[in-house]
Each structure stands twice: as structure tokens, then as C-alpha cells.
LOMAR-460974 format. One line per field, with one value per residue (C-alpha): residue in one letter; x, y negated, z negated. Coordinates in pm, 1 decimal, padded with zeros to 6 digits. Each point is the difference from the previous one (the first is absolute). Layout:
# LOMAR-460974
code (A;...) .
xx (X;...) .
yy (Y;...) .
zz (Z;...) .
//
This chain:
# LOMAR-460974
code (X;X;X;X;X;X;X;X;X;X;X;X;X;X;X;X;X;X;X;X;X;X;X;X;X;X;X;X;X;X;X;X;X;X;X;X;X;X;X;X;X;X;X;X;X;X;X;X;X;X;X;X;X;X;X;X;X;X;X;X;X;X;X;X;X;X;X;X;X;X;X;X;X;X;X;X;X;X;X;X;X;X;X;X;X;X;X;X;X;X;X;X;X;X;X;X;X;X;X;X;X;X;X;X;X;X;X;X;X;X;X;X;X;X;X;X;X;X;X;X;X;X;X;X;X;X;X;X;X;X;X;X;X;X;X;X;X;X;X;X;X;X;X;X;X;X;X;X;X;X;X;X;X;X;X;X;X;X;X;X;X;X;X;X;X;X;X;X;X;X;X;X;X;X;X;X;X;X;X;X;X;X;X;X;X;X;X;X;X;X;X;X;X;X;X;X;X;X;X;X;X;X;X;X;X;X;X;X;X;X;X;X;X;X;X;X;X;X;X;X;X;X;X;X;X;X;X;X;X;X;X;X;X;X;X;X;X;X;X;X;X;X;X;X;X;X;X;X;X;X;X;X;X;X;X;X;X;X;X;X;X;X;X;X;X;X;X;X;X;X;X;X;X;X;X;X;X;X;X;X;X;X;X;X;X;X;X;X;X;X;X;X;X;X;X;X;X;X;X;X;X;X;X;X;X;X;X;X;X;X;X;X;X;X;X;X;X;X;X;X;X;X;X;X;X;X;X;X;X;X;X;X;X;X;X;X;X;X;X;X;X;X;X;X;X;X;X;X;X;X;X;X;X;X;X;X;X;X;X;X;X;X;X;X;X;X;X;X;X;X;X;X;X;X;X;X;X;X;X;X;X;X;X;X;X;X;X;X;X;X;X;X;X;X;X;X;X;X;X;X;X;X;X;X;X;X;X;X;X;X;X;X;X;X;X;X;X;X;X;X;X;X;X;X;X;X;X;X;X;X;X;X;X;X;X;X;X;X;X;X;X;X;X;X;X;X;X;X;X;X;X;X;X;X;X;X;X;X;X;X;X;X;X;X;X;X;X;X;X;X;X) .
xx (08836.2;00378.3;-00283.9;-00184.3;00230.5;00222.9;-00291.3;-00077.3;00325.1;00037.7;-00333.4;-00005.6;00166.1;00330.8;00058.4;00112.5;-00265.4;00181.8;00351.4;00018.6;00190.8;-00137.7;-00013.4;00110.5;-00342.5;-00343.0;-00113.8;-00358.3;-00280.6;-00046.7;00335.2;-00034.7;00199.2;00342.9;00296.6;00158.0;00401.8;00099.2;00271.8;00212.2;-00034.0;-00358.1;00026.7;00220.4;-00214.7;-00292.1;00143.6;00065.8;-00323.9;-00168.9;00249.7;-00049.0;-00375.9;-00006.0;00216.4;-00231.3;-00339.9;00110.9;-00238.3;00131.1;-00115.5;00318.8;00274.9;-00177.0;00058.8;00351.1;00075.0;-00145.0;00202.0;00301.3;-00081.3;00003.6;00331.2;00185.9;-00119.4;-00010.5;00259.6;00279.1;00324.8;00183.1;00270.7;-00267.1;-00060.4;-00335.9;-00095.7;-00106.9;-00378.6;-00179.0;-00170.7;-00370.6;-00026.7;00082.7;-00040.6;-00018.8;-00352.5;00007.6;-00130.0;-00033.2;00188.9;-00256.0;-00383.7;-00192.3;-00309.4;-00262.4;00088.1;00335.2;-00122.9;-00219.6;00298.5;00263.5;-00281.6;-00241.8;-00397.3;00035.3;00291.6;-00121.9;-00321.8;00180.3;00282.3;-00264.1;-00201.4;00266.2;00171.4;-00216.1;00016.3;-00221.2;-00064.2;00036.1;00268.7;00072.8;00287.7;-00080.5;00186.0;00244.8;-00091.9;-00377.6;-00071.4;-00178.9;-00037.3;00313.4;-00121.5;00314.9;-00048.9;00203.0;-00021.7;-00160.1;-00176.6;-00291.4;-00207.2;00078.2;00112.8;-00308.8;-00258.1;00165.9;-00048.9;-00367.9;-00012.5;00109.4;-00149.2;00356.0;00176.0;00264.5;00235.9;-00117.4;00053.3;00314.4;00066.5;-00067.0;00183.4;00362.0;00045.6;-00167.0;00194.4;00323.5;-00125.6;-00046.5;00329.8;00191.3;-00202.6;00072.4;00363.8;00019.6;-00152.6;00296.8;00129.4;00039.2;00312.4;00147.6;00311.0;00224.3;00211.3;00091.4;-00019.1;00129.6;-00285.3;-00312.1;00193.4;00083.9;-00402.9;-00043.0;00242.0;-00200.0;-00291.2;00098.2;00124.4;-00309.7;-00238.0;00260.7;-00065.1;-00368.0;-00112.3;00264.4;00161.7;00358.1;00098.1;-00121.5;00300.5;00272.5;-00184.6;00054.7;00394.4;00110.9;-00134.9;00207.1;00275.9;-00002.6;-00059.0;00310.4;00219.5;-00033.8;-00163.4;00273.8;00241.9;00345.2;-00032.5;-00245.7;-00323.2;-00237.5;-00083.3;-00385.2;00045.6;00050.0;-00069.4;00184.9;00277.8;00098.8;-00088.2;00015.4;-00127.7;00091.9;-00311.4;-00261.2;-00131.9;-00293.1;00246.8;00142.5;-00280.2;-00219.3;00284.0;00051.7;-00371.3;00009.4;00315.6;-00168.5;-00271.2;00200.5;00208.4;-00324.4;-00071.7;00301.6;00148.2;00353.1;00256.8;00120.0;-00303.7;-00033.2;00397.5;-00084.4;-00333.1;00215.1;00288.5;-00234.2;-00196.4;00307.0;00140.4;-00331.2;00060.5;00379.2;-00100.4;-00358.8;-00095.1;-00077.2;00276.6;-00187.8;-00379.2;00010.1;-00188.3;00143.2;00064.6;-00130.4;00373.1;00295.6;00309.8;00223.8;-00186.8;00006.1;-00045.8;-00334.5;-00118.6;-00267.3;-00029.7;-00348.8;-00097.5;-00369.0;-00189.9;-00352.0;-00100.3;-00210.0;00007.2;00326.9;00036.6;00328.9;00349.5;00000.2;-00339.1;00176.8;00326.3;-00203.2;-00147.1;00318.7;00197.1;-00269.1;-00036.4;00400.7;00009.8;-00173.7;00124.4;00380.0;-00047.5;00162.0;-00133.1;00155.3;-00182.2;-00310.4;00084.2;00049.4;-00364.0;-00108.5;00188.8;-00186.0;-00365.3;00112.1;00111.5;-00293.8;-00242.7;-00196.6;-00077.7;-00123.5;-00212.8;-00154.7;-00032.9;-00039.6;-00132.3;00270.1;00280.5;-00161.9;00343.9;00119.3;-00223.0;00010.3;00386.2;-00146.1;-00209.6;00245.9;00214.4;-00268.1;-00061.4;-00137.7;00236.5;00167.0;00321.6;00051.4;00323.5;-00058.5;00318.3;-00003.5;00244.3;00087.7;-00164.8;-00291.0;-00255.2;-00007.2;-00152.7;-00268.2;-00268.6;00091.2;00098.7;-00296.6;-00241.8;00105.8;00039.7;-00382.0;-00094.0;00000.5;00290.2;00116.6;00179.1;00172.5;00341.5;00143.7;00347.6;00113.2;00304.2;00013.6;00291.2;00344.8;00029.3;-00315.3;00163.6;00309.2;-00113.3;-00235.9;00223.4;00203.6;-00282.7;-00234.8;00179.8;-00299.2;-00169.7;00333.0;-00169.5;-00305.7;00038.6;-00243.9;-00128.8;-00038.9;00200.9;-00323.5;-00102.0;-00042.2;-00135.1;00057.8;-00281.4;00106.0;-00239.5;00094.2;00318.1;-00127.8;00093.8;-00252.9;00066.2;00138.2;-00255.4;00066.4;-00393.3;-00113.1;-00364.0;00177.3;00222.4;-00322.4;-00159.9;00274.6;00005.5;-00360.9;00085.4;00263.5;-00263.0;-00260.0;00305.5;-00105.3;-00287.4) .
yy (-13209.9;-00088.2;-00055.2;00242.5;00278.4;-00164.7;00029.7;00334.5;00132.4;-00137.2;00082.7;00325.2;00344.4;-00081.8;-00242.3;00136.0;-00220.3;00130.2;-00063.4;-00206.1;00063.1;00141.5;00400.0;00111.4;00052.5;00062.9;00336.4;-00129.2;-00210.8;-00202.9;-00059.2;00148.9;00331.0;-00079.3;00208.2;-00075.9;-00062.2;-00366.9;-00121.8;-00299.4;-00136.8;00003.1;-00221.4;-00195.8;-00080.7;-00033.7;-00269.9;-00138.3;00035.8;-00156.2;-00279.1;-00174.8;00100.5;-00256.8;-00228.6;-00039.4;00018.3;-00101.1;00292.3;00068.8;00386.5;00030.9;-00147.9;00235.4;00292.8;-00139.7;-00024.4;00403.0;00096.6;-00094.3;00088.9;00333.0;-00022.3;-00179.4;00259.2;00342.2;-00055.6;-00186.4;00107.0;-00148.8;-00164.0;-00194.9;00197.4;00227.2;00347.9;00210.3;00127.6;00162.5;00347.3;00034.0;00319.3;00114.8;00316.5;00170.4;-00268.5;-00268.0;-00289.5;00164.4;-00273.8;-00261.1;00150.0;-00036.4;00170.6;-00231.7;00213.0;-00086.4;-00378.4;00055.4;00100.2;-00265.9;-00297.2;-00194.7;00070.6;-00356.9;00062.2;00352.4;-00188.5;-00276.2;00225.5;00270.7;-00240.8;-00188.2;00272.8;00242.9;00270.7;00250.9;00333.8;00236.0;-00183.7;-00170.0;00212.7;00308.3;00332.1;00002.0;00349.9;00063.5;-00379.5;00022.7;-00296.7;00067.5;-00196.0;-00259.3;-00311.6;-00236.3;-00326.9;-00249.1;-00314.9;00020.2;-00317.3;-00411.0;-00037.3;-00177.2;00242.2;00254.2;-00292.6;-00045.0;00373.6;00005.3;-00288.8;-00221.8;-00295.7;00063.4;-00168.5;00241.2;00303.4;-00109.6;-00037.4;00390.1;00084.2;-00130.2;00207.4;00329.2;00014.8;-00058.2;00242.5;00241.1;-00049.7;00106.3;00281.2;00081.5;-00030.7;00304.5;00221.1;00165.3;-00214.6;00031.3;00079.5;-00328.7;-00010.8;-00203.1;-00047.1;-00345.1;-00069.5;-00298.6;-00090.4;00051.0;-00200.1;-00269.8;00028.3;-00102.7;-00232.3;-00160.8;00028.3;-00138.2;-00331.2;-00042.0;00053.8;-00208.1;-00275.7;00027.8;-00010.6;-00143.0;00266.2;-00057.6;00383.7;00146.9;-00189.9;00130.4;00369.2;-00068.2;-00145.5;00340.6;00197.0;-00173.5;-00005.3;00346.8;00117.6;-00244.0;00086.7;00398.5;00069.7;-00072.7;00157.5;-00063.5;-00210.0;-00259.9;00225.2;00145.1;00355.5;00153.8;00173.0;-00048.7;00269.1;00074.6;-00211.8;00114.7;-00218.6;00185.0;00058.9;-00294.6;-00191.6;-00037.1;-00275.8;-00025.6;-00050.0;-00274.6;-00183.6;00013.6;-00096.2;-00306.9;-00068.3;00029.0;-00213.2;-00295.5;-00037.4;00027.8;-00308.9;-00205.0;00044.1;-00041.3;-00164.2;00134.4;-00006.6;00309.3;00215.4;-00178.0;00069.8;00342.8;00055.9;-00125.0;00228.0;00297.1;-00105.2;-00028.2;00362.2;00089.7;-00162.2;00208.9;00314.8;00068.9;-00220.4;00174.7;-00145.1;00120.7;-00006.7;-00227.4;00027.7;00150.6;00395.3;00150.8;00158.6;-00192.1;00064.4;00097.1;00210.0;00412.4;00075.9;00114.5;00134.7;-00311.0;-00310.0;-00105.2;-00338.5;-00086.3;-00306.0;00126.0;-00160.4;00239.3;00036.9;-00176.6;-00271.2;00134.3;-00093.2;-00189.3;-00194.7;-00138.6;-00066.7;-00184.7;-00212.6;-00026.6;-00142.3;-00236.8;-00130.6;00038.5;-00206.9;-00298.8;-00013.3;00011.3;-00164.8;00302.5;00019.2;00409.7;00118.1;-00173.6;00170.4;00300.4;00033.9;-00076.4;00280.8;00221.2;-00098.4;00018.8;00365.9;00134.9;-00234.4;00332.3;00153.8;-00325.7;-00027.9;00345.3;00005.1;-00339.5;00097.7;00241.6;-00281.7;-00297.6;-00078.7;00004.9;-00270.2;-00205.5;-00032.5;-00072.6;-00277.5;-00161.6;-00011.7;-00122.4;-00241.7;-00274.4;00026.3;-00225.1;-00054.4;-00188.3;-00104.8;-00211.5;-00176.3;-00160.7;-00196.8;00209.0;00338.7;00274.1;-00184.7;-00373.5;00257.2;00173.0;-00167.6;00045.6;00327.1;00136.7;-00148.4;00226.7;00292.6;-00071.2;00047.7;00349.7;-00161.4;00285.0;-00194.5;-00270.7;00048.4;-00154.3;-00164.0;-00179.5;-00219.5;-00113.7;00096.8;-00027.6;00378.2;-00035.1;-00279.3;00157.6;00322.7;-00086.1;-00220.2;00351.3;00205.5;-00246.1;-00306.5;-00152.4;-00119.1;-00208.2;-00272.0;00002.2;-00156.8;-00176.1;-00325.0;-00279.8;00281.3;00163.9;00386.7;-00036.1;00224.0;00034.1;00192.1;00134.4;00105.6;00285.9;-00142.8;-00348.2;-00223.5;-00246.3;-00312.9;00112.2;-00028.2;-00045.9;00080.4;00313.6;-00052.1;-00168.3;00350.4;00223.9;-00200.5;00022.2;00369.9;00034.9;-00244.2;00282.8;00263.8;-00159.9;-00041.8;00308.1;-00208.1) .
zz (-05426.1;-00196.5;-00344.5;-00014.6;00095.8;-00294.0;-00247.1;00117.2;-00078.5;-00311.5;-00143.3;00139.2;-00159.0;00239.3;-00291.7;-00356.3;-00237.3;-00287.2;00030.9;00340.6;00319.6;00339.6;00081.0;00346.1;00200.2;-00039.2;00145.1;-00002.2;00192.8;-00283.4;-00135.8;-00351.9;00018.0;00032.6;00060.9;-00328.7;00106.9;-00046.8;00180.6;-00020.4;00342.2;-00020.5;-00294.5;00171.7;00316.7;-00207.1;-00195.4;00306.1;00086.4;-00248.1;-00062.0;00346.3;-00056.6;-00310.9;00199.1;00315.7;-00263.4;-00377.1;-00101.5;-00355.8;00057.8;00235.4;-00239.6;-00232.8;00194.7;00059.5;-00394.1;-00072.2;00249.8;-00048.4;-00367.2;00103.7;00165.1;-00252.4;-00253.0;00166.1;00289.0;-00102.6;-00027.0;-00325.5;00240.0;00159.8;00295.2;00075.1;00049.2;00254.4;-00066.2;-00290.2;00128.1;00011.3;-00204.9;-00393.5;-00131.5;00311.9;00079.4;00255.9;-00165.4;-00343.3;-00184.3;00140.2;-00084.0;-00283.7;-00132.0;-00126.0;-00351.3;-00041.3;00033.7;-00273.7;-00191.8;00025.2;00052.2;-00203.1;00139.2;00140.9;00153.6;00161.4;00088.6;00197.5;00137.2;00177.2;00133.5;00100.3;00182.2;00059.3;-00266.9;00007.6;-00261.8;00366.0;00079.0;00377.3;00097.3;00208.8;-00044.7;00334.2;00088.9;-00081.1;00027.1;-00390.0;-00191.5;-00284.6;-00347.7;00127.6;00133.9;00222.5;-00156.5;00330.0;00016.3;00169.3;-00091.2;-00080.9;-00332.4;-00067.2;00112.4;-00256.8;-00234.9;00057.2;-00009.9;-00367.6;-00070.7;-00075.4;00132.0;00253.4;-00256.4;-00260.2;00238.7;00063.8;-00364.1;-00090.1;00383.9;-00093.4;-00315.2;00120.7;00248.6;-00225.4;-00224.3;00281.2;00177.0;-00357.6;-00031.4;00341.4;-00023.2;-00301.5;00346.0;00182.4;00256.0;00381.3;00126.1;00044.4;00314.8;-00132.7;00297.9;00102.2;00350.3;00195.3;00217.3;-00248.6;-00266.9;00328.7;00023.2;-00392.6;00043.2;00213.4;-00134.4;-00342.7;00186.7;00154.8;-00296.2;-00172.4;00250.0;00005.4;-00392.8;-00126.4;-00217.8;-00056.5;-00174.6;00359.3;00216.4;-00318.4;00035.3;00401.0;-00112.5;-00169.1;00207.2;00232.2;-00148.7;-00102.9;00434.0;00032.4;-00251.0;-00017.3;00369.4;00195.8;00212.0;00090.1;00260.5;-00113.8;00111.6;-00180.9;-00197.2;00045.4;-00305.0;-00412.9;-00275.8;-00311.3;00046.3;00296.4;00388.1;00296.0;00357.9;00275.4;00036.5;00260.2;00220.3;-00278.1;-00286.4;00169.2;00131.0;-00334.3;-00185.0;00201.0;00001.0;-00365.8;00016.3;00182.7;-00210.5;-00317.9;00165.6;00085.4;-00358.7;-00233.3;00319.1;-00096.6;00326.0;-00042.5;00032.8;00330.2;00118.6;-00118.2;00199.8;00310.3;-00067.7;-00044.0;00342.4;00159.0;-00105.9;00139.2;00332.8;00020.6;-00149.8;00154.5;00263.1;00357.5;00236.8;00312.1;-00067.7;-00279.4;-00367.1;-00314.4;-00069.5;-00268.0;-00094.5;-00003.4;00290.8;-00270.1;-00227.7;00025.2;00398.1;00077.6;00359.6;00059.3;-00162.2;-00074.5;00068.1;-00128.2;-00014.1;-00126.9;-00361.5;-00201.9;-00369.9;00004.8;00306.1;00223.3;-00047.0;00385.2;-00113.5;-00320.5;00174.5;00261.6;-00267.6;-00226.2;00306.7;00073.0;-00340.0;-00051.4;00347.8;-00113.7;-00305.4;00106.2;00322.7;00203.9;00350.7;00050.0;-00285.5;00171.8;00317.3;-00152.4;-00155.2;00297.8;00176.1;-00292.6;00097.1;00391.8;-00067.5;-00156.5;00228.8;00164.2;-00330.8;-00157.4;00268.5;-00008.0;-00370.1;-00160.8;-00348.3;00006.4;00011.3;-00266.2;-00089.8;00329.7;00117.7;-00349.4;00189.8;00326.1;-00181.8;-00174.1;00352.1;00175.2;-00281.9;-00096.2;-00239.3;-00259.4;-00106.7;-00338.7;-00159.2;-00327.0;-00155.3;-00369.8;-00161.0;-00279.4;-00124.5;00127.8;-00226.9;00180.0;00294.6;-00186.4;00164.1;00333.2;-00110.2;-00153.7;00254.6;00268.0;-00241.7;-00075.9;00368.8;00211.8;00260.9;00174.2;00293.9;-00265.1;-00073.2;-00273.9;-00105.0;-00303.1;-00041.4;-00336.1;-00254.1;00109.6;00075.9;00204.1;00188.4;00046.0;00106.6;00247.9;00161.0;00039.8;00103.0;00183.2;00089.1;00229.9;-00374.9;-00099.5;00163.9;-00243.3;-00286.6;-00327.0;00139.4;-00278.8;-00248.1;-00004.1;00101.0;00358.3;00244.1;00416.8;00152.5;00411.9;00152.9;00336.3;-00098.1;00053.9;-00358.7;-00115.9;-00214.4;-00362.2;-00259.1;-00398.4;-00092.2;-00015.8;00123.3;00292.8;00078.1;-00039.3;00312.6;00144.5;-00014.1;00065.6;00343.9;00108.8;-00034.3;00255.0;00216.0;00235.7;00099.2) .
//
């Protein structure tokens, strides 16, 4: 079901074929006919998305998607300080989706005939065009580039090889996307908001994780830095909102929780201290500031921002997963990390709160119960000490960034400052240390430590042990 609604989304008109990046909905059956508005958290969960995809089925499609995407993003959406905007709108000149059509004549005119031969087929250009006129439903002359067939049945159809097709594809569609860009431009919103950016944060560390590619975890590191440094308010919290210079508006429950999400994984990646102190600081600002003292779970609004007559509290993850179902998983993940019990406790409190509304609507709370899952566990804790520097642990390292581990938490005591710091922050892994002044790992298990292990192999099956725990 997780393949081929990935494949259909990507092949479909929700995806831009011509400059990358995903478009807000489809307002069809078939998934062709997009409303045209891109928006930064949809790029960010689709990353997502498609990064643990590759990671549970090393299907080279996914990283693929991953790569265009965040192509997009770093192109059309970042701000020059590091940081990313808002959304692009779906309409120009007055047109939703104007920018993005194309008439099978103005093909003809920016591409070779092999090119135009290849590029219709391959997407599904027609002389009538496939997009319909909103209002009188009339085929328009303008097409919605779409993918409706294996690359190697268009192949066969123009009588190619695949590696052939793909060989006219790649600079069509370059030649297409500069021609494109001379078209008047959606309106792009270049605000800078806390809690998308903590989403692309997040995202970034993950895809950085899964393919290997070191410029995403310094894209996810500005952007970081740039929520840190000119997002915050007076007393160490947070700011929703930056635009022109200027940061304003006390942040929600959602800034703070994606930011910490984004936070964690940046740490599980670079494995720098400090993004982890951080993440707890911001969790526990969370826990003062918005956390239900009678009934429990997180408001939306914070107890000392502008008084309003009810504070919302919601838990249900749509388009965006909630604030509470992120905290919930944050404090887990920051839990097992750290080795803090209350934090533990207090994501449990979260699920408890929100138990009859989980249980009425469980697609309606995915994120929710990925927290009750990694409570209820198996689960794995890993802490992996080397002697000297990051690279005596790339192995171990990039064996469980290979797999889709969503229940593994990871540690790394290696440098000095590494040493130092999480003897600060989590003093339960002082006791691991490099056996043999090699990279060593300790696996626990439910909180239960096996036998340290030096070989990688060895920590995999260890791993892969804690996940038939349950049984």
C-alpha cells in the first residue's frame, strides 16, 4: 500500500516533472490535476517519506525522489541565511497553475524532434491538451506533465532503450525548466516559520542519514542555526515568526515540537551535543509553558503568550502530525537517549491523555501511535564509544543509518567534546567505553544491555534480536 501510493504520487500531476517538488493536493480520481500551491512542509514530510521508504526497500526510485526534492527546496525556497520559506502560490497571472502547463507547441519550440518525441510520450503530451478548462470542463491545448506508463513501455513505444530514453529525458527537461523560469513566477511567501523549517530540519537529517549526502545535514545545520540564533525570545523560547529582518509572534506548541524533532535527528546525524541539550531545553520549555496540569497533554498556545478565552489542545495529525504526537515521540526518543525517566513519564502522560480519540480514530493519530510503538517497544538503545574521532564509528554508524530503525536510538561518544558533554547531559553512557581501543558499540535492549560488540555485523543482529523481542 506505502509503494504504490509513493509511486502514484510521484508519477502523477501532484508532482512538478519539470522543476521537481510536490503541489498541495490532487482535486482528482486519478491524481493528475493538482492544486498547484507547493508548500514547504509537504516537502518536508515527503522527504521523509521517501527517505525511510529507501531505507526499509533500497529502491533507488525513492532516494531519487528524495534528491528532486530537496532540489527544489534548496533552489526555490531557501532563504540566503540558510533558513526556508513559507510556500510558493499555485497561480500567476491571475491562472492557477499557469506557470506549470505546456502546450505540445511550445515543446516543439524550445526542443529537438527527439526530444519532443520522447518528452510527450513520456509524459503524456497531447495536441488537445490533458488539462480541462475548470469551469466548462473543455480540454485547454495545456497539458499537465504525468507519468502514466513504465519507463520501458514508453521505450518500446518509440522504439529506444530505456537508457536512450533516459538520455533525451535529462536535458529536455533542463531545457524546459529554463524556459520555464523566463514565465512569471508564483507568488512565492517568503516568511520563515519555526515549525515548517523544524520539519525540514528534520527531514534533511534523515535523507542525510539514509543516502549518504553530507550537504543535506549542513542545509539542516543553518537552518538551524539561523531558528536558534534569530528565532528566539527573551527568555530562551522560541519566535513562530521571521520576515524581513524582523522575528516576531511567541511560538506555538508546533514550533517547539518540530524544532526539537528536527533537532534530534540533526544530533543522530552530525551527533553534535548541543543540538541534543538544545532539543531538551526546548522540550522542557514545552513541559512549563504548555503542558495541561489537570488533564494532561500539551496546549496548542503557550500560558504566557497573549490571553485568549480557550486554549486549544489537539492531538489529531493531518497534513502536518500535531504538536502533542511529536512531543510524545520527541520525549520518548529524548528519554532514551538521555536516560531521563520524567521525560519518559511524561510521553506517556501524552498518549494517556488523548487515549479515547486514538481509539476512535486511529488513522487520524499515525504519529500518535508511531509514540505508542516506540513506548511499547521493542526498542533499542545504542551507545557506540571510539577511541578517538566520528570516523573509527562509521561502520557501526552507517549500518543503522542504512536500515528503516524507527525504535533505535542512537548515541556517540567519540571526540573529547562528545565525551565530555554526554557525561553532562546523559551520564548513564560514562560507563561505555571502546573495548580493545576500537569503535565499540552497547546494544540494550527494553533497557536490558547486551555484551558490547566491536563488529558491526555483530551490532546489526543484535539490533535485529531487539526487534523480535515482542515475541
Amino acid at each position: 500500500m506505502v509503494e504504490k501510493t509513493l509511486h502514484a504520487m510521484r508519477d502523477g500531476g501532484l508532482f512538478d516533472q519539470i522543476g521537481y517538488g510536490f503541489h498541495r493536493y490532487s482535486t482528482d480520481s486519478e491524481w493528475m490535476r493538482p492544486h498547484f500551491e507547493k508548500m514547504l512542509y509537504d516537502q518536508a514530510m515527503h522527504v521523509i517519506a521517501y527517505a525511510q521508504a529507501y531505507q526499509a526497500t533500497k529502491n533507488e526510485e525513492y532516494a531519487n525522489v528524495v534528491k528532486e526534492v530537496l532540489a527544489y527546496v534548496n533552489r526555490d525556497m531557501r532563504d540566503p541565511g540558510g533558513a526556508f520559506y513559507s510556500a510558493e502560490d499555485a497561480d500567476s497571472e491571475n491562472q492557477e497553475g499557469k506557470f506549470y502547463l505546456w502546450s505540445l507547441a511550445e515543446l516543439q519550440d524550445t526542443l529537438s524532434p527527439d526530444e519532443v518525441n520522447a518528452f510527450r510520450q513520456r509524459f503524456d503530451i497531447t495536441q488537445e491538451g490533458n488539462y480541462q478548462d475548470e469551469a466548462t470542463g473543455e480540454l485547454t491545448g495545456r497539458n499537465i506533465p504525468h507519468i502514466r506508463e513504465p519507463l520501458t513501455v514508453t521505450a518500446d513505444a518509440i522504439g529506444i532503450s530505456t537508457a536512450e530514453l533516459s538520455k533525451r529525458l535529462a536535458p529536455a527537461r533542463e531545457k524546459l525548466l529554463i524556459t520555464r523560469s523566463k514565465r512569471v513566477r508564483p507568488h512565492r511567501d517568503d516568511k520563515i516559520l519555526a515549525d515548517w523549517n523544524g520539519l525540514m530540519i528534520a527531514a534533511l537529517a534523515i535523507a542525510a542519514r539514509a543516502i549518504g549526502e553530507n550537504s543535506y545535514v549542513e542545509s539542516a545545520q543553518q537552518a538551524a542555526e539561523f531558528i536558534l540564533d534569530r528565532m528566539r525570545s527573551h527568555d530562551g523560547g522560541l519566535l513562530h515568526r521571521y520576515r524581513a529582518g524582523d522575528a516576531s509572534i511567541p511560538a506555538f506548541l508546533d514550533d517547539y515540537a518540530f524544532m526539537t524533532w528536527g533537532l534530534i535527528e540533526l544530533y543522530e546525524t552530525r551527533f553534535e551535543p548541543r543540538y541534543l541539550e538544545i532539543a531538551r531545553n526546548l522540550s522542557f520549555y514545552s513541559i512549563q509553558h504548555f503542558w495541561d496540569n489537570k488533564s494532561s497533554g500539551f496546549y496548542f498556545s503557550a500560558d504566557n503568550s497573549e490571553q485568549i478565552m480557550m486554549r486549544d489542545k489537539e492531538a489529531y495529525d493531518g497534513s502536518v502530525p500535531s504538536g502533542n504526537s511529536v512531543s510524545a515521540l520527541n520525549m520518548i526518543r529524548l528519554a532514551r537517549i538521555l536516560g531521563d525517566e520524567a521525560l519518559e513519564n511524561r510521553a506517556l502522560e501524552t498518549l494517556g491523555a488523548f487515549t479515547n480519540d486514538i481509539a476512535a480514530n486511529h488513522a487520524g493519530h499515525s504519529m500518535m501511535l508511531a509514540a505508542l510503538d516506540f513506548i511499547l517497544g521493542p526498542s533499542c538503545e545504542v551507545v557506540i564509544a571510539a577511541p578517538h574521532h566520528n570516523e573509527e564509528a562509521s561502520p557501526m554508524l552507517g549500518a543503522l543509518s542504512g536500515r528503516f530503525l524507527p525504535n533505535v536510538s542512537v548515541a556517540l561518544r567519540a571526540t573529547s567534546h562528545q565525551v565530555k558533554e554526554l557525561d553532562r547531559l546523559a551520564p548513564f553512557t560514562r560507563f561505555y567505553k571502546p573495548v580493545g581501543n576500537r569503535a565499540t558499540a552497547y546494544v540494550c535492549i527494553n533497557k536490558n544491555c547486551m555484551p558490547p560488540t566491536t563488529n558491526a555485523d555483530e551490532l546489526m543482529r543484535l539490533v535485529d534480536v531487539g526487534g523480535r523481542e515482542s515475541d
